[in-house]
C-alpha positions in Angstrom: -98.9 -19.5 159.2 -96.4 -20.2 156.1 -95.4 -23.5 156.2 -91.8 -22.1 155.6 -91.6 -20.0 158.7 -93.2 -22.9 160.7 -90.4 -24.9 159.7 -87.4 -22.1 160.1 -88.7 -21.8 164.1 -88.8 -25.8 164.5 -84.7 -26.1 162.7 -83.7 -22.9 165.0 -85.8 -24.2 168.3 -84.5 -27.9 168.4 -80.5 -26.5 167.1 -81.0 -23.9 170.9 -83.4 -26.0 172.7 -83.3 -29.5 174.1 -86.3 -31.1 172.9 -87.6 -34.4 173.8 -91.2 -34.9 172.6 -93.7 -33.4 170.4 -95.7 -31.9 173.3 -92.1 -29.8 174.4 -91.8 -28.9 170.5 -95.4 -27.4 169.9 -95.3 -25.7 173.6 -91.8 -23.9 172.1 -93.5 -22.9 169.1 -96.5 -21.9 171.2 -93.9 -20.1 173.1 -92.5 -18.4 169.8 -96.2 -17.2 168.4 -97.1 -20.3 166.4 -99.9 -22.1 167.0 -100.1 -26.1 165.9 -101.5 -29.0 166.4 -100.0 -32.6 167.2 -100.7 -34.0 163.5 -98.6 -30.5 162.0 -95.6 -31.2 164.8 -95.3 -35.0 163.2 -96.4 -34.2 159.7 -93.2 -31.6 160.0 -91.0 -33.9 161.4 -91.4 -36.1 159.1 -90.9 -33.6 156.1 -88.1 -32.1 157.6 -86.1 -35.3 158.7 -85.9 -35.1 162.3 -83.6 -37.6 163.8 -83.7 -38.2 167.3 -80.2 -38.4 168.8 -78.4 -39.6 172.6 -78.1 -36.7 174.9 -75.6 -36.6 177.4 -77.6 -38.3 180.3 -78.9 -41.1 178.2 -81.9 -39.3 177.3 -82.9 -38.0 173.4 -83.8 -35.4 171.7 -84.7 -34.0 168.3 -81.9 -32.7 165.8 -81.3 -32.1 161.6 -80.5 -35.1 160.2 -76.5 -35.1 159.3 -76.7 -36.7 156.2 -79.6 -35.1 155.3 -79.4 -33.9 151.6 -80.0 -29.5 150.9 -83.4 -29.3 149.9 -83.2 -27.9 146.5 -79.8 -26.2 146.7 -79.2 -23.5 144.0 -77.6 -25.5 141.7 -80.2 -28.3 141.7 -82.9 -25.7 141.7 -81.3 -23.7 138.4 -81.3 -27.4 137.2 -84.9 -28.0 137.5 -85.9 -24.7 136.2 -83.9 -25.0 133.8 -84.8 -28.3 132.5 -88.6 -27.6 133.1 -89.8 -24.1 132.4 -91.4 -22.8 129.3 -92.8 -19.6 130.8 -93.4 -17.0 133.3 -96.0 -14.2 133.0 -97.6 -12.1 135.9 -100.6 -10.4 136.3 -101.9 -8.3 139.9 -100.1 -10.7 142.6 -100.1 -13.8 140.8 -97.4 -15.4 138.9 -98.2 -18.0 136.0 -95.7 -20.2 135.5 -95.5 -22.8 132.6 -93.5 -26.1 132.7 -93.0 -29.3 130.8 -96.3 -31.5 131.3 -95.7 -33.4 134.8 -93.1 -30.7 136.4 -95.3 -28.2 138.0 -96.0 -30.1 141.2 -91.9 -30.6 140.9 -90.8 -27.0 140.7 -93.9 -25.9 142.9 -92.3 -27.9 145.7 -88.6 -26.4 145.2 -90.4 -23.0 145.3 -92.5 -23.6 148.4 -88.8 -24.8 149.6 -86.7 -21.9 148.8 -85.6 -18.8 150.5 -87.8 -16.4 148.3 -89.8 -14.7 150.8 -91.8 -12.6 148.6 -93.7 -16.4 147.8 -97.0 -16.8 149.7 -97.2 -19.9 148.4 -98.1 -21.8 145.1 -100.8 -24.1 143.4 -99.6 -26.4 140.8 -101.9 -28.7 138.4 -99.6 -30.9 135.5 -97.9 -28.4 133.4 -98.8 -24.9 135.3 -98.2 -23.3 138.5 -99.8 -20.3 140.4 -97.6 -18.3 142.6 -98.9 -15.9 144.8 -96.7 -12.6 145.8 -96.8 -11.7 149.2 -99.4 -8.3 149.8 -97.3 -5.1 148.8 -94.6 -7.4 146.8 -93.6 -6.9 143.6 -94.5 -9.5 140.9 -92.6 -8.2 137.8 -89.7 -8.6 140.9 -90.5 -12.4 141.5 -90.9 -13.0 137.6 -87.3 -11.4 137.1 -85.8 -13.1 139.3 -87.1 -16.5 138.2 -86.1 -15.5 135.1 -82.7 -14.6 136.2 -82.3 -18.9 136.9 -83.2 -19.9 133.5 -80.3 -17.5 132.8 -77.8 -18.9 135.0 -74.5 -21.0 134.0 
């Protein structure tokens, strides 16, 4: 299970759902096909900046955070890769990606964060990162359009 879609359900759950505890969170993603356990539900809520707010009879429940910040917006992602990147090659469904020694784990993050669902997922050591394409994806597809934000204005 992709730590992205996990975290999609859990956003669109507690936005239609009252939810009050951990044990009603993982029984609605139980519900919804996604198996966790207790240590993923607070491990996520952490990473995804769950607030817990008053409900109407006194009680609380989870919600997004108001004031928190767009995980890697566009602009801040074009930024990064921009300011980072020194190549991108491909080869079967793996992309290689080169950055400025220290960035990988950086720009690995905003790419396990962003809304490119052709991403499995990605390794990242100091200055390289290994992006896997998603069975039947394109790579020379992912590569362009990472390429296409080192292009951008």
């Amino acid at each position: 299970m992709k730590k992205k879609y996990r975290y999609a359900k859990i956003r669109d759950i507690i936005q239609k759902e009252v939810i009050e505890t951990q044990e009603e969170l993982a029984a609605a993603l139980a519900d919804e096909g996604v198996s966790v356990t207790q240590a993923t539900i607070s491990r996520d809520i952490k990473e995804l900046m769950l607030i817990k707010i008053p409900t109407e009879d006194g009680r609380y429940r989870y919600a997004v955070s108001p004031e928190q910040p767009a995980l890697f917006a566009k602009d801040r992602f074009i930024s990064l890769f921009q300011g980072t990147i020194t190549s991108i090659q491909y080869s079967g469904n793996l992309v290689v990606i080169q950055t400025l020694p220290g960035s990988a784990q950086a720009v690995a993050y905003a790419l396990d964060n962003t809304d490119i669902q052709e991403i499995v997922g990605t390794i990242a050591g100091d200055d390289t990162i290994l992006l896997v394409v998603a069975e039947g994806k394109d790579p020379k597809k992912v590569k362009d359009r990472l390429y296409s934000f080192l292009r951008e204005a």
